[in-house]
Residue frames as a rotation matrix with the C-alpha (Angstrom) as fourth column:
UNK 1
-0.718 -0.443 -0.537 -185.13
0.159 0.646 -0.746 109.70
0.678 -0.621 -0.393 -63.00
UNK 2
0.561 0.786 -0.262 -187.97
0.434 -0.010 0.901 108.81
0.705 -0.619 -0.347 -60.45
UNK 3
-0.804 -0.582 0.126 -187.27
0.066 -0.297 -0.953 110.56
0.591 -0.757 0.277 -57.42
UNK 4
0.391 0.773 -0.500 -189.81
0.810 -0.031 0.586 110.81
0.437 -0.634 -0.638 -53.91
UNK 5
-0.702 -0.397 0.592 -189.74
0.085 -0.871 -0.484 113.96
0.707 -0.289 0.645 -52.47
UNK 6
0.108 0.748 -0.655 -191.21
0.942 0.134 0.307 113.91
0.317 -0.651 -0.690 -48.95
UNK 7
-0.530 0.028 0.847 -192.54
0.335 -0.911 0.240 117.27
0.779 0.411 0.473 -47.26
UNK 8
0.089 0.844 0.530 -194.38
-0.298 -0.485 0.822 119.23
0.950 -0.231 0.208 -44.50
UNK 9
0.460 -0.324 -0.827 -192.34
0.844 0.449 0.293 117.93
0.276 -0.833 0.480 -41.20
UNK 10
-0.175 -0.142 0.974 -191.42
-0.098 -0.982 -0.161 120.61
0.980 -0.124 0.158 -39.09
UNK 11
-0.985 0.151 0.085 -191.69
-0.064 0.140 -0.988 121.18
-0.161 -0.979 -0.128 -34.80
UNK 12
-0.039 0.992 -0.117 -195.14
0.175 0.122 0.977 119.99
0.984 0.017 -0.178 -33.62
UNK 13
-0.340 0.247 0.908 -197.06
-0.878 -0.429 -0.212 120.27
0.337 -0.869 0.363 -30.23
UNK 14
-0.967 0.237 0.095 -197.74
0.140 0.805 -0.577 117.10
-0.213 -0.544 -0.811 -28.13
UNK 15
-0.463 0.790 -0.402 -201.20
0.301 -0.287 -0.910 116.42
-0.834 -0.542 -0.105 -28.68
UNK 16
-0.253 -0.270 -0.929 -200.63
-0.639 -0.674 0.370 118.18
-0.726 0.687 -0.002 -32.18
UNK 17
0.871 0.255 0.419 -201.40
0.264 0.477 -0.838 116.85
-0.414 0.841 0.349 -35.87
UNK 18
-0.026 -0.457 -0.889 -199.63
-0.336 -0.834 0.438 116.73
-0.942 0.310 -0.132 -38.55
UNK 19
0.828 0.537 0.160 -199.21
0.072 0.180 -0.981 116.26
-0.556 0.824 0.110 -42.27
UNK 20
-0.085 -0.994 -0.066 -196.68
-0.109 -0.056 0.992 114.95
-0.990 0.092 -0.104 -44.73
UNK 21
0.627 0.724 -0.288 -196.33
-0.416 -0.002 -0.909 114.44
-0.659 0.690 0.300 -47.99
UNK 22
-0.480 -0.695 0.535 -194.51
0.144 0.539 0.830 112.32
-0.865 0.476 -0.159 -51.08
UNK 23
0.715 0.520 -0.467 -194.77
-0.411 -0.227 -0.883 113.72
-0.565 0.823 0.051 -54.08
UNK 24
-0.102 -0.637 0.764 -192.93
0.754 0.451 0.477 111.30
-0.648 0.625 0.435 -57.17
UNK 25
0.214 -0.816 -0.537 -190.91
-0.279 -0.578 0.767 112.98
-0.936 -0.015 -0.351 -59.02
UNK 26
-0.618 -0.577 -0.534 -189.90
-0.773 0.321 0.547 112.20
-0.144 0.751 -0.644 -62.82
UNK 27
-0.851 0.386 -0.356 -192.76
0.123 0.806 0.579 109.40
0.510 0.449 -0.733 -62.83
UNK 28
-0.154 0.900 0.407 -195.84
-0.710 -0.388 0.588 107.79
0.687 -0.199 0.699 -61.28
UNK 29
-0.198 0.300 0.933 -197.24
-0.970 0.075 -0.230 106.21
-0.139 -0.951 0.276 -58.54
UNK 30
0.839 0.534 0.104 -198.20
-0.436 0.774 -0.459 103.33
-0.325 0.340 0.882 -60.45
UNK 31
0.077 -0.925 -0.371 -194.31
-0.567 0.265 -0.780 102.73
0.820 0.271 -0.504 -61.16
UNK 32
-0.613 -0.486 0.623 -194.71
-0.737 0.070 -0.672 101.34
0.283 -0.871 -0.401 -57.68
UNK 33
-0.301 0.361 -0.882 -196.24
0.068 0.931 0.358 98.26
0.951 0.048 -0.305 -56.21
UNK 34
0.457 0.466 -0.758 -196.32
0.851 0.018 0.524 99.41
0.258 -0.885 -0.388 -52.87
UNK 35
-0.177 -0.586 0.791 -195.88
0.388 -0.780 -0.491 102.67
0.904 0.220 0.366 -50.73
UNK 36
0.551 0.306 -0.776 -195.43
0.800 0.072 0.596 103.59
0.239 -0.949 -0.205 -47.44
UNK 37
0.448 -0.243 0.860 -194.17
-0.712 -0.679 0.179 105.93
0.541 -0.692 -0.478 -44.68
UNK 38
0.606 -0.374 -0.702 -191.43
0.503 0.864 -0.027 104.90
0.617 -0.337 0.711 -42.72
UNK 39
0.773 -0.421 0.475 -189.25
-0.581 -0.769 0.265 106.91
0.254 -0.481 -0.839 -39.38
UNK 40
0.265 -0.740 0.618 -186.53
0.557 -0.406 -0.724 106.90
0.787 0.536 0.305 -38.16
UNK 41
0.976 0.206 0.069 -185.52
0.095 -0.693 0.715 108.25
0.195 -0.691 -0.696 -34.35
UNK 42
-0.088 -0.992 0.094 -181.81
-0.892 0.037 -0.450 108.81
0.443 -0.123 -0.888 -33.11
UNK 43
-0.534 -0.664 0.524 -180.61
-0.844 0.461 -0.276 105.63
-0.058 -0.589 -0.806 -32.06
UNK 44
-0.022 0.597 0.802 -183.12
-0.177 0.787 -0.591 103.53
-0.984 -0.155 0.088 -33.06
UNK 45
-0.817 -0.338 0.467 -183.70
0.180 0.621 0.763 101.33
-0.548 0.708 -0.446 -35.99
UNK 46
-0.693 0.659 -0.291 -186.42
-0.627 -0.353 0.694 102.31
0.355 0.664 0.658 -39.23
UNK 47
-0.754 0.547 0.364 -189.70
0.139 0.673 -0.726 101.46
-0.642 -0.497 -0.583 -38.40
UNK 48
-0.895 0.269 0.356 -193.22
0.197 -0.476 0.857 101.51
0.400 0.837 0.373 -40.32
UNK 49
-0.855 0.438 -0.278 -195.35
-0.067 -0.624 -0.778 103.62
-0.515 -0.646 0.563 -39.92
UNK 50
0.265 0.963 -0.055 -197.82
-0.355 0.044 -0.934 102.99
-0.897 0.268 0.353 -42.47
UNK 51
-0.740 -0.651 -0.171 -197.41
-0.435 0.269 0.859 101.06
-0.513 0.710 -0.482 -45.63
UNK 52
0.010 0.628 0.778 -200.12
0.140 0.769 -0.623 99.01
-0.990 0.115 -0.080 -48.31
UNK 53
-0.454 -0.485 0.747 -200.49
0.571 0.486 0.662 98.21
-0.684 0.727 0.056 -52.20
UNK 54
-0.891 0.367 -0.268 -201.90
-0.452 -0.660 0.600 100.00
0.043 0.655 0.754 -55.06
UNK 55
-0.249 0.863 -0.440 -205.66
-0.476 0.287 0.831 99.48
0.844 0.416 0.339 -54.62
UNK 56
-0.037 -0.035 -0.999 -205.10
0.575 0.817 -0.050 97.06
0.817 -0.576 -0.011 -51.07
UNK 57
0.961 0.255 0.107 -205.24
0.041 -0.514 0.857 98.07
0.273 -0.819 -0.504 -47.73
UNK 58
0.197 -0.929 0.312 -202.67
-0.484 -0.369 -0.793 99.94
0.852 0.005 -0.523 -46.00
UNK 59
0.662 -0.017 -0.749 -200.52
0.488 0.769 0.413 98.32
0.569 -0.639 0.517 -42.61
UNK 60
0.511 -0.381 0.770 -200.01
-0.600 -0.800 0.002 100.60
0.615 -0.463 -0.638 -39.86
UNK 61
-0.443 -0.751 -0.490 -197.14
0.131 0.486 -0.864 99.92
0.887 -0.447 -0.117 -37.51
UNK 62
-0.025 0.791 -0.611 -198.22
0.899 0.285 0.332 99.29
0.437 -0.541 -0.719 -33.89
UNK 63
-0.195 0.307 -0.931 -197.31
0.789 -0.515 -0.335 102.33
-0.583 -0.800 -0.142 -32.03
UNK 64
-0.945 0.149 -0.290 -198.88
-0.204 -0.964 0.169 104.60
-0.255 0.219 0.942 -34.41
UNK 65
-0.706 0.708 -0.022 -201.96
0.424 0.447 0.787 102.46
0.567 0.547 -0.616 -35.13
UNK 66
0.546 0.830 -0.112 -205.59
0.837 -0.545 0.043 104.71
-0.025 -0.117 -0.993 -34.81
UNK 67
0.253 -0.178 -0.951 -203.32
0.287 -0.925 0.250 107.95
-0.924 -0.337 -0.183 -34.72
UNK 68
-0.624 -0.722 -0.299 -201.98
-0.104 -0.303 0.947 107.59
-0.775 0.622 0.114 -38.65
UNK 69
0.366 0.579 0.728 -203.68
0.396 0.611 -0.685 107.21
-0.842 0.539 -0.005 -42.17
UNK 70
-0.566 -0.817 -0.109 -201.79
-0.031 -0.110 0.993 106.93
-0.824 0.566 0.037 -44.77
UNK 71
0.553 0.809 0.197 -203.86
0.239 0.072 -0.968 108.00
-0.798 0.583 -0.153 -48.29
UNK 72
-0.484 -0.653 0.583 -202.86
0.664 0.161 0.730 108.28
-0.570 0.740 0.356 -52.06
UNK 73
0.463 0.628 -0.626 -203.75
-0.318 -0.542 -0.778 110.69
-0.827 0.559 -0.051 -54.89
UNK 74
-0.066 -0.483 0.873 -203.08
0.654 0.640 0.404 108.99
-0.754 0.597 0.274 -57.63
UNK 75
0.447 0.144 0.883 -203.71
0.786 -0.534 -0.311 112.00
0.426 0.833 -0.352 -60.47
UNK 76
0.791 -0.510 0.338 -201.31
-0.361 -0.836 -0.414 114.04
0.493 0.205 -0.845 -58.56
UNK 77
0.510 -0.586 -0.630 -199.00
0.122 0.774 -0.621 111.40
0.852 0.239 0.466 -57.64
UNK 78
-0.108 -0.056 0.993 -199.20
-0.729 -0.675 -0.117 112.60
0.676 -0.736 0.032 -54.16
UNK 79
0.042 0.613 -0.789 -199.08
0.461 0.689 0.559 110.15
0.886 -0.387 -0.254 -51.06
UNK 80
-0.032 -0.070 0.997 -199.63
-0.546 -0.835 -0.076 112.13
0.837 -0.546 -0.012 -47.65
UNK 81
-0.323 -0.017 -0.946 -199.56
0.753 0.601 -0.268 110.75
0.573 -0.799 -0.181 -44.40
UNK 82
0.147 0.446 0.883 -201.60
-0.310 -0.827 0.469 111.98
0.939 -0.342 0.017 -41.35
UNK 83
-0.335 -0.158 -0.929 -201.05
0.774 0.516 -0.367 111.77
0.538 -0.842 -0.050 -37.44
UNK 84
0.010 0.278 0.960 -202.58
-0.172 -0.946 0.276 112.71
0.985 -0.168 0.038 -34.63
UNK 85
0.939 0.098 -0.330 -202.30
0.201 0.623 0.756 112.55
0.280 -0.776 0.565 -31.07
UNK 86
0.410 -0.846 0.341 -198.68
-0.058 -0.397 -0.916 113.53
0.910 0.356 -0.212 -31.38
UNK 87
0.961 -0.187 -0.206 -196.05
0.260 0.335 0.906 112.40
-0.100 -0.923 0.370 -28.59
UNK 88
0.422 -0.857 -0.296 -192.62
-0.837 -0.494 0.235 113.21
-0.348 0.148 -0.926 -28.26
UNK 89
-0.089 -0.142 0.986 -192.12
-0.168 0.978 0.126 109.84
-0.982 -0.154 -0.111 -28.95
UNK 90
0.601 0.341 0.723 -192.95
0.600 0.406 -0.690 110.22
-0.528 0.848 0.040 -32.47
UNK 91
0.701 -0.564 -0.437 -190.07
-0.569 -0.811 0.135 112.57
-0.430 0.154 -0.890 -33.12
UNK 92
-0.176 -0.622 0.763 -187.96
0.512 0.604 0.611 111.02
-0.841 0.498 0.213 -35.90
UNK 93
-0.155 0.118 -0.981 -187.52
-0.931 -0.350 0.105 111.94
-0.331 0.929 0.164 -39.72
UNK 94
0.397 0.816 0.419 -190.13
-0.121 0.499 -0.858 110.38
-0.910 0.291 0.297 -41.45
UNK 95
-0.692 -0.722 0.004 -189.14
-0.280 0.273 0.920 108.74
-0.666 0.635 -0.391 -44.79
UNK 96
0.575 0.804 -0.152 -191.71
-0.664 0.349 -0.662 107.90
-0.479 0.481 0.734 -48.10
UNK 97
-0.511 -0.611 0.605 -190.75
-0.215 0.772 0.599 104.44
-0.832 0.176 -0.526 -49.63
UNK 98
0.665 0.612 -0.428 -191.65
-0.727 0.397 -0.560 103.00
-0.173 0.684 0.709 -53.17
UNK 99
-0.173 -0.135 0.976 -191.11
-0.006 0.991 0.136 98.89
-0.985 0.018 -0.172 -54.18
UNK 100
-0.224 0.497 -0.838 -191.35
-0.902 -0.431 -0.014 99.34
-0.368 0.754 0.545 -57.80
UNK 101
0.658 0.639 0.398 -193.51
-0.498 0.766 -0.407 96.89
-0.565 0.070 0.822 -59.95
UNK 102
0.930 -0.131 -0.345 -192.25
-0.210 0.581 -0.786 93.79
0.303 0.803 0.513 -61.53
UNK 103
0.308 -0.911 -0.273 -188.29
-0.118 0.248 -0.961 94.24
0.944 0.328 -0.031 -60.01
UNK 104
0.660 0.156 -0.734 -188.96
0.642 0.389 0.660 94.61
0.389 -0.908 0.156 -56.39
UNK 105
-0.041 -0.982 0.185 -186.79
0.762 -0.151 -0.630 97.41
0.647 0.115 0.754 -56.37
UNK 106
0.539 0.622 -0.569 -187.02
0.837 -0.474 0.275 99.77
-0.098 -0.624 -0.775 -53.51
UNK 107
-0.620 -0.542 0.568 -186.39
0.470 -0.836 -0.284 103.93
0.629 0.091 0.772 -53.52
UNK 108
-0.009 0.364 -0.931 -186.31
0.967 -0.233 -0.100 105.73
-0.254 -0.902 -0.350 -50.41
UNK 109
0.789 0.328 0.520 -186.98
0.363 -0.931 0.037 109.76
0.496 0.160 -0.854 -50.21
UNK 110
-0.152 -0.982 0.113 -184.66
0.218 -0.144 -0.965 112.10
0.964 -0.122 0.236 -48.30
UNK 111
-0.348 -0.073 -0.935 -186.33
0.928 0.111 -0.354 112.28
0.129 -0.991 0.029 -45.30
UNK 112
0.082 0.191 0.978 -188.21
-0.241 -0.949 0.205 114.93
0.967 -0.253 -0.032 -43.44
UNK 113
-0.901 -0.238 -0.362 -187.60
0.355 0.073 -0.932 115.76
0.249 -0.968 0.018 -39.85
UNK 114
0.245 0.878 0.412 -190.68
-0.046 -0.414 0.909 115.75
0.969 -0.241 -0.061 -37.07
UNK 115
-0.828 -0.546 -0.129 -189.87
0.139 0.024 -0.990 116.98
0.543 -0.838 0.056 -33.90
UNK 116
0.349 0.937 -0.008 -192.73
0.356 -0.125 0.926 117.05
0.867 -0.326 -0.377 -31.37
UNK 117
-0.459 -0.375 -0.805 -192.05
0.844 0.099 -0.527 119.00
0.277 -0.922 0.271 -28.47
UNK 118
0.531 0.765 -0.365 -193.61
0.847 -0.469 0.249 121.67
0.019 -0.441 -0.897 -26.36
C-alpha cells in the first residue's frame, strides 16, 4: 500500500527556514501525476503551498510565493519542500499530496506540524 510520509516540521524562528519532506512509501513517485505541499492553519481552510507535474513546473500559492520551492528526487522518491522568510503566519501542519496517474485519485500524508514563533 502506497503511503506519503511527510517529515521535518517542528517550532521555527520568524525569519527562520525550514525543510520538509515526503517520502512514498510502498511505491513511486511516478505512481503520481502530480505532487504538492499543502497547509493547513486552525480555523482556516487547506491551502497550496506549492504544487506541479512530473517533469512541469511547479505552482506556488500566493502568500508563500519567492519564500517556497518545492523540488523532487525521483531515485529516492523523496519530495522536500523549502521556506524561508518564516512568519508566524505560516504556522499550520503542512500536508504532501499525490493525484495518481491515469485515475485521478488523490492520497494525502498525515501531516506535519510548523509552528513559527519566537
Amino acid at each position: 500500500q502506497v503511503q506519503l510520509v511527510e517529515s521535518g516540521g517542528g517550532l521555527v524562528q520568524p525569519g527562520g527556514s525550514l525543510r520538509l519532506s515526503c517520502s512514498v512509501s510502498g511505491g513511486s513517485m511516478f505512481s503520481f501525476s502530480r505532487m504538492g505541499w499543502y497547509r493547513q492553519a486552525p480555523g482556516k481552510q487547506r491551502e497550496l503551498v506549492g504544487a506541479g507535474t512530473n517533469g512541469g513546473r511547479t505552482v506556488y500559492g500566493d502568500s508563500v510565493k519567492g519564500r517556497a520551492t518545492v523540488s523532487r528526487d525521483s531515485a529516492k522518491n523523496v519530495l522536500t519542500l523549502q521556506m524561508t522568510s518564516l512568519k508566524p503566519e505560516d504556522t499550520a501542519v503542512y500536508y504532501c499530496r499525490g493525484v495518481g496517474v491515469g485515475d485521478d485519485n488523490e492520497l494525502w500524508g498525515q501531516g506535519t506540524q510548523v509552528t513559527v514563533a519566537s
